[in-house]
C-alpha positions as CSV (number, residue, x, y, z in Angstrom):
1,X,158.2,90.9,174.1
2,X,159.3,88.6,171.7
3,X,156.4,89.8,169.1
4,X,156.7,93.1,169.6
5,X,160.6,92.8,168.7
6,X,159.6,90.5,165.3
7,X,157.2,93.5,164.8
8,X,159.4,96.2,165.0
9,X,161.9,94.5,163.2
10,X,159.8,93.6,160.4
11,X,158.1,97.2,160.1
12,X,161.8,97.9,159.8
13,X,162.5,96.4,156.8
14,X,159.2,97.0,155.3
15,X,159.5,101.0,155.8
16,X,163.5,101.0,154.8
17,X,164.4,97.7,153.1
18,X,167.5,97.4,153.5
19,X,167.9,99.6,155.8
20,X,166.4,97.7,159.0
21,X,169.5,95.4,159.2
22,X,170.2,97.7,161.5
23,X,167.5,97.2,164.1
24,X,168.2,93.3,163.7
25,X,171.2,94.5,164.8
26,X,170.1,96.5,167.6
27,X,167.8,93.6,168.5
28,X,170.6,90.8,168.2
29,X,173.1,92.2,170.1
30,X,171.3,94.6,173.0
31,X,167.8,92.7,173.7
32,X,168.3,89.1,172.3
33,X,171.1,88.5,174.6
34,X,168.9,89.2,177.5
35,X,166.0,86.5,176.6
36,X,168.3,83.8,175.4
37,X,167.4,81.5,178.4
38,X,163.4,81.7,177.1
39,X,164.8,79.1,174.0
40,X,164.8,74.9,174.0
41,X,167.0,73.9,172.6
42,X,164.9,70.3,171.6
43,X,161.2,71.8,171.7
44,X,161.2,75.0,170.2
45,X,160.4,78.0,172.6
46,X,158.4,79.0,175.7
47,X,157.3,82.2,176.7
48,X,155.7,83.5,180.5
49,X,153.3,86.6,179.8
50,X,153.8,88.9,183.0
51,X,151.8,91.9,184.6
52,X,152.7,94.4,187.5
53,X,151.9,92.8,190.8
54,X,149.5,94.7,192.6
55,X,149.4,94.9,195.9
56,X,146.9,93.0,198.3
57,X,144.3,95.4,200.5
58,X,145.4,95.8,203.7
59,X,142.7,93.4,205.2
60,X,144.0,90.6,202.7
61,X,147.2,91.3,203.5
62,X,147.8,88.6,206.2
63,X,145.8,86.0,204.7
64,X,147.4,85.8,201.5
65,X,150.2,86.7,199.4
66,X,150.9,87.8,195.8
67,X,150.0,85.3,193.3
68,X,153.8,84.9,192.1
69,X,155.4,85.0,195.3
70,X,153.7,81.5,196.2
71,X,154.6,80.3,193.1
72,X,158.2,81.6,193.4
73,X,158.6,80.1,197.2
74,X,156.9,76.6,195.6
75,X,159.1,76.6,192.6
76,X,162.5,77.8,195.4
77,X,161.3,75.2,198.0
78,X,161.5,72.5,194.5
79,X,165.0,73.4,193.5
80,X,166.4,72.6,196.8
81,X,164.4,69.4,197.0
82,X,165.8,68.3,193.5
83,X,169.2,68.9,194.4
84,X,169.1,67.7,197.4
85,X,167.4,64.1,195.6
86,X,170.0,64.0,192.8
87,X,173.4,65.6,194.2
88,X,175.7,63.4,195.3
89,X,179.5,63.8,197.2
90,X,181.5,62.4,194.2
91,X,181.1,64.6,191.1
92,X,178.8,62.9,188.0
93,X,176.4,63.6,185.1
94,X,173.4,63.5,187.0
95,X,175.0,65.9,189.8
96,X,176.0,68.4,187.5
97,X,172.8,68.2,185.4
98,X,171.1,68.4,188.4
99,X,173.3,71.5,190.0
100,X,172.5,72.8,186.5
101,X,168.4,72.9,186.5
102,X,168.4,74.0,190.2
103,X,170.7,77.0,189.0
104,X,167.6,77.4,186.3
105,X,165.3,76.8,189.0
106,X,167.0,79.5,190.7
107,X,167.3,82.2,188.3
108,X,163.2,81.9,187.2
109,X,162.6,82.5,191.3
110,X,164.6,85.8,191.2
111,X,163.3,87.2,187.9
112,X,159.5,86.4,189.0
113,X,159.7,87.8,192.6
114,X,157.6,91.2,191.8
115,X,155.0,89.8,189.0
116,X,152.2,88.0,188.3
117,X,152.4,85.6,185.9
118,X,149.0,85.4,183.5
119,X,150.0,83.3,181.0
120,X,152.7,80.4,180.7
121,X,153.1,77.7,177.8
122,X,155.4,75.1,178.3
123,X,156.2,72.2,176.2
124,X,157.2,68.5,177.4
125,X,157.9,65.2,176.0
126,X,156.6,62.0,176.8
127,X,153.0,61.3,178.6
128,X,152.6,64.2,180.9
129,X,149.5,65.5,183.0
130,X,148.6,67.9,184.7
131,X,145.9,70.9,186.0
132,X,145.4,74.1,185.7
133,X,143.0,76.5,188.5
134,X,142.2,79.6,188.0
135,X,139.3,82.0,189.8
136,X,138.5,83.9,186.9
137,X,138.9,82.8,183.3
138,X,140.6,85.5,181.3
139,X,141.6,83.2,177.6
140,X,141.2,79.9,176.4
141,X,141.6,78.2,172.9
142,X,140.9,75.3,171.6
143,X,142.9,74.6,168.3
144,X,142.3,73.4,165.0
145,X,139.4,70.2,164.6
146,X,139.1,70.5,168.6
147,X,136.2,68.4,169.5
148,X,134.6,68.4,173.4
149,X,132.4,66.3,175.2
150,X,130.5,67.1,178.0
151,X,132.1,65.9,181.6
152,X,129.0,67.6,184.0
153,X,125.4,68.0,183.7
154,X,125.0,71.6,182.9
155,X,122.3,72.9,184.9
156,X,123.9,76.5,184.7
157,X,124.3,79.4,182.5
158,X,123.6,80.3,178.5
159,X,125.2,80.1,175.9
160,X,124.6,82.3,172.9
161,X,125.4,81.6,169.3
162,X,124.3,84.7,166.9
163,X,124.4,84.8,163.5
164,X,126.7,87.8,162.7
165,X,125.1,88.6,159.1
166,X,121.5,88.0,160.2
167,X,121.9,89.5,163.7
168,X,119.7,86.1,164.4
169,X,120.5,84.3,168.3
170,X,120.0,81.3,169.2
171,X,120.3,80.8,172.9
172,X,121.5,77.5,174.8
173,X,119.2,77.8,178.4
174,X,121.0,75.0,180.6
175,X,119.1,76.0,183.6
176,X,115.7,75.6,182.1
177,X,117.1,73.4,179.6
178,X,116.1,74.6,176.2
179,X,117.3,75.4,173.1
180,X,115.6,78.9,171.5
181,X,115.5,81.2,168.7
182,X,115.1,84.7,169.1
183,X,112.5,83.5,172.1
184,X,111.0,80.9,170.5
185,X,111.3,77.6,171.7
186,X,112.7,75.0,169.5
187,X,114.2,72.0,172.1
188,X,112.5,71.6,175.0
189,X,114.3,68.1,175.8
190,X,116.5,69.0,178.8
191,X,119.1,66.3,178.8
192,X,119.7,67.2,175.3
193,X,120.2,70.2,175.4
194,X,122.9,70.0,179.3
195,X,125.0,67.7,177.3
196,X,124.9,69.6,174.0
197,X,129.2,70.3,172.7
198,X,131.0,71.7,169.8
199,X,132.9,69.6,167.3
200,X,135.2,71.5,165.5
201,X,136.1,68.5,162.9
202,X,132.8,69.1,161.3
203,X,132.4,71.9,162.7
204,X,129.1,72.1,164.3
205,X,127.7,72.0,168.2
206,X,126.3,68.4,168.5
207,X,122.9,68.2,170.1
208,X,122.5,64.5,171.1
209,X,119.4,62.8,168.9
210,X,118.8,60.0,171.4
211,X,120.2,59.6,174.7
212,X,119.9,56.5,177.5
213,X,119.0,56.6,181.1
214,X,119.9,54.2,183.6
215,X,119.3,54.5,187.3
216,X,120.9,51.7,189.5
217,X,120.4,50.8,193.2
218,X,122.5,52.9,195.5
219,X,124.6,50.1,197.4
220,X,128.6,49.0,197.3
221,X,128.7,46.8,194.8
222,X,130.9,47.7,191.6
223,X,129.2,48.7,188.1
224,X,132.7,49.7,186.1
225,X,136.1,48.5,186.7
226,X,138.4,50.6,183.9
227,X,141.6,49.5,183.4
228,X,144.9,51.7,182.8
229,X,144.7,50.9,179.0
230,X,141.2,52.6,178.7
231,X,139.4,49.1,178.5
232,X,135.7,49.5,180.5
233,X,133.9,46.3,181.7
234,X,130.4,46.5,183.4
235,X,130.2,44.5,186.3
236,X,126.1,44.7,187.0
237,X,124.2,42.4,185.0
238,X,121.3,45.0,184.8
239,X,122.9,47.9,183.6
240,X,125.1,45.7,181.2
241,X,120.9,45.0,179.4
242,X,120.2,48.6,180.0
243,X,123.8,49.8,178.3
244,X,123.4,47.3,175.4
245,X,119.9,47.9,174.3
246,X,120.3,52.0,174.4
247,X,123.8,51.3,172.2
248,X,121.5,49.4,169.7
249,X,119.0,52.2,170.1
250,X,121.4,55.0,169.4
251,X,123.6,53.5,166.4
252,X,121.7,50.9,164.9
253,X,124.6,48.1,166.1
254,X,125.0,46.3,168.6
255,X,127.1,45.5,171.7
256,X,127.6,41.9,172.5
257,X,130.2,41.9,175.2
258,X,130.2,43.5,178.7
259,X,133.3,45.6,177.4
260,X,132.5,48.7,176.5
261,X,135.0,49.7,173.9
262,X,133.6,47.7,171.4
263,X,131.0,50.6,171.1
264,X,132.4,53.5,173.0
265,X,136.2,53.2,171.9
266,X,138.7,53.2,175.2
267,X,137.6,55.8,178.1
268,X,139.9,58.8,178.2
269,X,139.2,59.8,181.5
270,X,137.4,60.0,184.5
271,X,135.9,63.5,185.9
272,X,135.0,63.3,190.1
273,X,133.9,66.1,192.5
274,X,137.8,66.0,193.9
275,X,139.4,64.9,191.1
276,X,138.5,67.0,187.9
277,X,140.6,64.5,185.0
278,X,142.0,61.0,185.5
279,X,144.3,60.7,183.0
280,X,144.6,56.6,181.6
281,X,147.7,56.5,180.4
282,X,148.6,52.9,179.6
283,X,151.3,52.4,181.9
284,X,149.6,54.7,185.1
285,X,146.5,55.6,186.2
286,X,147.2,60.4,187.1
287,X,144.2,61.2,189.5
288,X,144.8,65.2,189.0
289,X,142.7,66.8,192.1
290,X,143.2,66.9,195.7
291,X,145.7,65.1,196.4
292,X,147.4,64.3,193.5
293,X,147.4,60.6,193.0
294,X,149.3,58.1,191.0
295,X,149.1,54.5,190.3
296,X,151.6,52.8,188.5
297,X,151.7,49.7,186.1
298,X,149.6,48.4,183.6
299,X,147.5,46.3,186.3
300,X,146.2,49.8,187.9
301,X,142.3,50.4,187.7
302,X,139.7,52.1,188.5
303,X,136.6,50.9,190.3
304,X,133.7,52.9,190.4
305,X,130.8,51.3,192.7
306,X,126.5,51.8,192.7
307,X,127.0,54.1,195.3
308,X,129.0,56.9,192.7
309,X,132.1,56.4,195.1
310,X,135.1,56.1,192.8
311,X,138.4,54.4,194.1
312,X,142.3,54.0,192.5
313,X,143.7,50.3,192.8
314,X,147.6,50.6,192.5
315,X,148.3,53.4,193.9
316,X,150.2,52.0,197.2
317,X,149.4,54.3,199.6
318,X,146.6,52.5,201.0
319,X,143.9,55.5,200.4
320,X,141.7,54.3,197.4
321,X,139.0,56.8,197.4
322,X,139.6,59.5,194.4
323,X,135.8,60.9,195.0
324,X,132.3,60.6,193.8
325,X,131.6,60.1,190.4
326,X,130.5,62.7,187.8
327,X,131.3,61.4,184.1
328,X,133.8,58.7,182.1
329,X,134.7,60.4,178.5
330,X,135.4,57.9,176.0
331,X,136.8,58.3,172.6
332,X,133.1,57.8,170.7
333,X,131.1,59.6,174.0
334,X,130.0,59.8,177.2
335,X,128.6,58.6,180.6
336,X,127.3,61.6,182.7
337,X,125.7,61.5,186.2
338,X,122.8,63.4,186.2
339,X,121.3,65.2,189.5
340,X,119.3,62.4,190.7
341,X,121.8,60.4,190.7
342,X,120.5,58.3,187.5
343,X,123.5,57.3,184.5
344,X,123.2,59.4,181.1
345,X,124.8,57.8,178.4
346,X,125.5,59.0,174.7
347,X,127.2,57.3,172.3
348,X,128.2,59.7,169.2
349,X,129.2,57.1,167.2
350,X,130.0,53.3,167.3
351,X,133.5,52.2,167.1
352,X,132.3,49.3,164.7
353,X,130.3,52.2,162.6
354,X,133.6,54.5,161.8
355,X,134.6,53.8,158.2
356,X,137.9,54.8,156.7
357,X,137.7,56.3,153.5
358,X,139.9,53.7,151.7
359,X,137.4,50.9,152.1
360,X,134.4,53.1,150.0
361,X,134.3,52.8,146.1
362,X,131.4,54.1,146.1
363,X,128.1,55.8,147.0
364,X,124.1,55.6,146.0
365,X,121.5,57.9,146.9
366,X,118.1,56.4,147.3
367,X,115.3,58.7,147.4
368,X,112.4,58.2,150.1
369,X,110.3,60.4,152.2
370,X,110.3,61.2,155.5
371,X,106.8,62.7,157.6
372,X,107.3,66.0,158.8
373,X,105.2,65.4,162.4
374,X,104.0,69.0,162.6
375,X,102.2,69.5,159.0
376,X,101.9,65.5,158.6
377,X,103.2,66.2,155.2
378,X,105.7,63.6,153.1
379,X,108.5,65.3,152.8
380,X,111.5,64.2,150.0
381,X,114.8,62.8,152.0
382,X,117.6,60.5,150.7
383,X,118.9,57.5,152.0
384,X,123.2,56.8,151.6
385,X,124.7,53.5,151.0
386,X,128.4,53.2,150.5
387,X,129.5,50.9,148.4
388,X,132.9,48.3,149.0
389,X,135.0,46.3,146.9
390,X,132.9,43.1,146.4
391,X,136.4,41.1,146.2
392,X,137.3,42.2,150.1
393,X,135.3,40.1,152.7
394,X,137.0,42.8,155.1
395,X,136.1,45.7,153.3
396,X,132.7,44.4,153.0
397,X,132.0,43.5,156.2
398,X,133.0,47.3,157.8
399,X,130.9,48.4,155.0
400,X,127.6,46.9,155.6
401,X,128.3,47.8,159.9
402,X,128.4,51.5,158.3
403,X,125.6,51.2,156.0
404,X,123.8,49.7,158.8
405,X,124.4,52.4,161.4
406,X,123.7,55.0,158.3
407,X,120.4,53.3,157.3
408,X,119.3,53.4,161.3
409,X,119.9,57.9,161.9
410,X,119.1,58.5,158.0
411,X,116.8,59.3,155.5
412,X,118.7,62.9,155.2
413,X,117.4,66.0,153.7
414,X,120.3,68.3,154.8
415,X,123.4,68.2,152.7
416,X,126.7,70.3,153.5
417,X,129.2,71.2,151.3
418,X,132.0,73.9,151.3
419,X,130.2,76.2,149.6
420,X,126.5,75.4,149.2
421,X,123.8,73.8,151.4
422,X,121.2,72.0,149.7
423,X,117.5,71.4,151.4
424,X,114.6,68.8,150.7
425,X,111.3,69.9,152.3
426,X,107.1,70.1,151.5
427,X,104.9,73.0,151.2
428,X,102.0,73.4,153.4
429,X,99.3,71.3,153.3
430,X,97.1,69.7,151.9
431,X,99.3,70.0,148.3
432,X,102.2,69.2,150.7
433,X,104.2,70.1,147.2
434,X,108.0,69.1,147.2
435,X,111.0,72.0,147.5
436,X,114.3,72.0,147.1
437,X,116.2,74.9,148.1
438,X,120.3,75.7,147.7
439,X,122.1,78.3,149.7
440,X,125.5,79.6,148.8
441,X,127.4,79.9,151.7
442,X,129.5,82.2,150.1
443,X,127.2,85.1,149.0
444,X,124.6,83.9,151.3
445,X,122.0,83.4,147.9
446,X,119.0,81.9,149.0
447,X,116.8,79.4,145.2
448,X,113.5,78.0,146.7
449,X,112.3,75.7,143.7
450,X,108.8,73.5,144.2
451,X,108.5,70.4,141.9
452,X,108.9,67.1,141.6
453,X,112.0,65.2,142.4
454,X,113.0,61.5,140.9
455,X,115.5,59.1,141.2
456,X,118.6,58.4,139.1
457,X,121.2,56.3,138.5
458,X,123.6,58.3,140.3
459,X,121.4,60.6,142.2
460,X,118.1,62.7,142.0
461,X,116.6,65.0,139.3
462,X,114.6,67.7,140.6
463,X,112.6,69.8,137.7
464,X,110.9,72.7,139.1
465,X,107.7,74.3,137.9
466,X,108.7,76.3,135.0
467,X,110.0,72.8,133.7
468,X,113.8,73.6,134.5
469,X,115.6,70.7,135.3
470,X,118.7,70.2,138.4
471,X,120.6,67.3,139.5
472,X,122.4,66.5,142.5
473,X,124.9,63.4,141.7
474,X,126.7,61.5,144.8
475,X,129.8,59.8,144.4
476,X,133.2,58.5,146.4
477,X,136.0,58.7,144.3
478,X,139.1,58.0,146.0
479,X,137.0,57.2,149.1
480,X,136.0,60.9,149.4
481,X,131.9,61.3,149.3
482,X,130.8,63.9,146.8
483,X,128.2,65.9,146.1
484,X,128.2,67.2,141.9
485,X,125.1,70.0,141.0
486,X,123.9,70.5,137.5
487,X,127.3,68.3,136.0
488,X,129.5,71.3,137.5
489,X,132.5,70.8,139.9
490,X,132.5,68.0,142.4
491,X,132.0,69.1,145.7
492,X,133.6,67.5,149.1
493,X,129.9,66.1,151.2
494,X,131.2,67.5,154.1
495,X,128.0,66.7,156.5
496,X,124.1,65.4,156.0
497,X,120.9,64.9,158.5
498,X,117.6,64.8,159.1
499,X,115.7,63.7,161.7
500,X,117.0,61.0,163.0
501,X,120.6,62.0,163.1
502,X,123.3,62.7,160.7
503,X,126.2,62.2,158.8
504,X,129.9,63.9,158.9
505,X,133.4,63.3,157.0
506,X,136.4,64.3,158.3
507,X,139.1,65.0,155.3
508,X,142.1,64.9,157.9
509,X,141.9,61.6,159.0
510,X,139.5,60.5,156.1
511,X,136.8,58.8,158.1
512,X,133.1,58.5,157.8
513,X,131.1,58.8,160.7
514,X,127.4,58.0,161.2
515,X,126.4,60.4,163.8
516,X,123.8,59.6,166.5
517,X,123.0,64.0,167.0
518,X,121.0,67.0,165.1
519,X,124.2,69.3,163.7
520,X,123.9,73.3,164.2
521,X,126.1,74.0,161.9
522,X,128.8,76.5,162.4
523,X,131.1,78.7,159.8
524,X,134.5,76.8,158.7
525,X,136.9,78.9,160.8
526,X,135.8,76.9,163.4
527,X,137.5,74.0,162.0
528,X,140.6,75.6,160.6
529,X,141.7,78.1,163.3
530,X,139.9,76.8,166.7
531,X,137.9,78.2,169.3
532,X,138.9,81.6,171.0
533,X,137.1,81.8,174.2
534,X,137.9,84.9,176.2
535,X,136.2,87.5,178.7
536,X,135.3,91.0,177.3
537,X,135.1,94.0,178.9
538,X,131.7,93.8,180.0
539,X,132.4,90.8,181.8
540,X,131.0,88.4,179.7
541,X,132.6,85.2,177.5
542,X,132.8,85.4,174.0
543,X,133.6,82.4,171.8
544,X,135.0,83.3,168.2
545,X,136.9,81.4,165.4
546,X,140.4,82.4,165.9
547,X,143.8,81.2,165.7
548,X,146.0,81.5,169.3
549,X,146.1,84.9,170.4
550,X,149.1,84.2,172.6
551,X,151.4,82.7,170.1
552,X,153.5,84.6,167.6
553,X,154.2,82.1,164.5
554,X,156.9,83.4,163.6
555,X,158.1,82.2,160.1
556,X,154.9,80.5,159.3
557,X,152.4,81.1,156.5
558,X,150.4,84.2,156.7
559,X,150.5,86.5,159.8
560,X,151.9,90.0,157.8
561,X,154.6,91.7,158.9
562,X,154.9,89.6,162.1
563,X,156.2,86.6,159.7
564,X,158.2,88.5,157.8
565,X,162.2,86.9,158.0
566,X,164.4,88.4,160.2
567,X,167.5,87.6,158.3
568,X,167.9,88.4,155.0
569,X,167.4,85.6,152.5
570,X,169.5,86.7,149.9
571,X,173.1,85.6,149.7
572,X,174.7,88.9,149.0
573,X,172.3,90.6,151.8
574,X,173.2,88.3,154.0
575,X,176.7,88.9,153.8
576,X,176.4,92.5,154.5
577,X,174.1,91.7,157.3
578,X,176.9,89.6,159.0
579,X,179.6,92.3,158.0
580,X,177.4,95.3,159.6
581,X,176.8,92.8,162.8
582,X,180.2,92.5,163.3
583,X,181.4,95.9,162.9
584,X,178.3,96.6,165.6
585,X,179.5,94.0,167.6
586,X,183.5,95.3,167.8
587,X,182.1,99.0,168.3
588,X,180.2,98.1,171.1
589,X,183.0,96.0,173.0
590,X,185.3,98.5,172.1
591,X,183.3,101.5,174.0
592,X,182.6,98.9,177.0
593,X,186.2,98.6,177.4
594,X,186.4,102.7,177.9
């Protein structure tokens, strides 16, 4: 409703100028009056999206009842409940704040009696949890820089990603488990490919490079006890070797405690067949599932036991178990239970190995070759180093863990910019003769040179056959990695990889990450506007890059008409605004009083 009045309103004074005062007026006086309880006064605005209820089939009909009735008689059965907690005989703030919300309470019941509600946004303070269920997915979005990790081990459905300009697909199998392009099989390792997930920071879907498999002794002893602060200790001796030796394997650093945040950052949560997210929140452990379970204080953990049963300690109510165990999500990865029962674990990154951008002065680019294993050919491929202040033991000691971690996934022969790709490969055999190709992302041109490629002081000189020579210079002014062609402009090195993993940068928080995957890259909208996940009208989900299709930004940058102001911003408008309200408003109470 409210952007179809901004709409109107704005067409308004785009078709007439001055002129559409008068539906502001219309709109301030007759129709805003009537949604001035949808405002926050602290938190901006919410907004429920409604639709006609329908009514049930006649065989339904005594089973169950229409979607917004329940939630009207849950919300009405609430109200009373509050009141009835808060209100007191002798008249006081809390009473009459809590008469107050009941009264709110009270008026949402009555205006959602006859429809469904099929969209609701609501925003709260503080550290708040919660779930939502849904049969059928209808919209989802995932904002700017989202980045997912994979809480199950998909062993169902595809996923699709098709190049729009080329018309090329390349299909995500999860039941077989491969990875193919326009039917030809290009990743045939299953685990990969079932914990595969898009990270919109870079953007790109992450395709883990090396993963590690543990299998441990079904029995009741405990393997994990997580604390409410996100702090993981291993509690079996044997999986602590197993865990330590794939971290080394993964990043190139090591883990030389039995905590497991030293590597993996804090977990972030908890994934059961009952319980879907437990939520660490500090202070609380919030089980949302079936019950809903709490527990309290900063000495709350979890325990989760050989066996895959998972129990709360704190919550008080003398029922620990919170389900069997499917996945913990940390802040650098992720441990997954796979169908027989066996641990997969994937660390993206190691906490040690993330460098902030304020610690680099510089960066060198060390050419080297790497074997391309089905032509057994040499193929050119760079090696990074990052270079610190030599004056800061600090600075130099989180360098050399990143250049350590870096040195392990490179060399790299793909390098991302914003605007051009740049690609180090060998002909065929047996001349096996070096190539370096460039594609402008912008105009999708595709230069193929072959020639011989050399070190330089600050890069690599490439001179092709007909003698013509191109350099690619790397630098980190500022802490920023660049990428300069042919002395032009400097370019932001936005990602690299090659076969052994990759490199990313992320500008907002202006961190380095040494990335234990193979990138598929995808187009920068991505990262800038989200992920829009909805169901089309042939039934099938479609993910696109696209802001929130639900929210109305009023007032903010782009958006057209809809973000056009509703008041004017001249002084002298204004005033004759406020004078033509008035008169509007003394006309209308004047023909309410006859």
């Amino acid at each position: 409703m409210g952007g179809v009045l901004v709409t109107l309103e704005s067409i308004s004074y785009a078709a007439f100028g001055m002129g559409g005062m008068f539906s502001s007026v219309a709109i301030q006086l007759a129709i805003a009056s009537q949604l001035q309880d949808c405002v926050d006064d602290e938190e901006g605005y919410y907004v429920h999206y409604f639709v006609a209820a329908k009514k049930e089939a006649e065989k339904n009909a005594d089973a169950s009842e229409l979607s917004t009735e329940k939630v009207s008689e849950f919300v009405d059965n609430l109200g009373g409940q509050f009141e009835a907690a808060f209100g007191g005989e002798s008249e006081s703030f809390t009473k009459d704040a809590a008469e107050d919300l009941g009264a709110e309470i009270d008026q949402f019941v009555n205006n959602a009696e006859d429809n469904d509600i099929v969209q609701a946004t609501l925003n709260l303070k503080g550290q708040i949890t919660g779930g939502l269920t849904s049969k059928k997915l209808f919209y989802f979005w995932c904002g700017p820089n989202c980045e997912m990790n994979p809480s199950s081990y998909k062993k169902e459905g595809k996923m699709v990603v098709t190049d729009t300009d080329t018309g090329q697909s390349l299909e995500f199998d999860y039941e077989k488990g491969e990875i193919s392009l326009d039917g030809e099989v290009l990743v045939s390792n299953e685990d990969a490919v079932r914990l595969s997930a898009p990270n919109g920071k870079i953007p790109a879907i992450e395709i883990p490079q090396t993963l590690s498999k543990v299998c441990v002794v079904d029995s009741d002893s405990e393997i994990f006890e997580i604390s409410a602060d996100g702090k993981t200790r291993v509690k079996d001796d044997g999986l602590l070797d197993c865990i330590q030796s794939g971290v080394e394997a993964q990043t190139g650093l090591p883990l030389d405690s039995d905590e497991l945040s030293e590597a993996f950052g804090r977990a972030e949560s908890i994934r059961t067949d009952s319980h879907p997210s437990i939520s660490l929140l500090n202070n609380q452990i919030v089980a949302e599932g079936t019950p809903r379970r709490v527990a309290p204080g900063e000495d709350s953990k979890i325990i989760i036991r050989a066996n895959k049963n998972v129990e709360l300690i704190g919550s008080g109510d003398g029922f620990p178990d919170v389900g069997s165990f499917e996945s913990i999500n940390f802040k650098n990865g992720t441990i997954v239970v796979k169908d027989d029962g066996c641990l997969l674990i994937w660390l993206k990154h190691h906490e040690e190995g993330i460098l902030l951008q304020n610690l680099a002065e510089g960066l060198k680019a060390n050419l080297t070759t790497s074997t391309n294993p089905e032509t057994e050919c040499e193929e050119p491929a760079i090696d990074l180093q990052v270079r610190a202040d030599p004056d800061s033991d600090f600075a130099q000691a989180k360098v050399d863990n990143f250049n350590q971690s870096l040195e392990h996934l490179g060399p790299f022969q793909v390098f991302d910019t914003e605007t051009k790709r740049y690609v180090f490969y060998s002909g065929p055999p047996p001349e096996c003769k070096p190539h370096m190709k460039i594609i402008d992302k912008e105009t999708g041109e595709v230069k193929d040179f072959a020639g011989d490629i050399v070190n330089t002081p600050t890069g690599i000189k490439f001179t092709d056959e007909d003698g013509k020579e191109h350099t690619i210079d790397f630098s980190a002014e500022n802490g920023v990695p660049t990428v300069t062609y042919n002395d032009g402009t400097p370019e932001t090195l936005t990602s690299a990889q090659g076969r052994n993993g990759a490199f990313y940068y992320d500008p907002d928080n202006g961190l380095w990450y040494a990335e234990n995957a193979q990138l598929l890259p995808l187009i920068d909208a991505f990262k800038q506007l989200g992920f829009d996940t909805r169901v089309g009208e042939d039934g099938k989900v479609v993910t696109t890059a696209h802001g929130n299709e639900l929210t109305v930004n009023v007032g903010g940058e782009g958006g057209g008409l809809l973000n056009l102001p509703s008041l004017p911003e001249s002084l002298l408008f204004l005033l004759v605004f406020m004078a033509a309200l008035s008169v509007a408003f003394v006309m209308i109470r004047k023909k309410s009083e006859n």
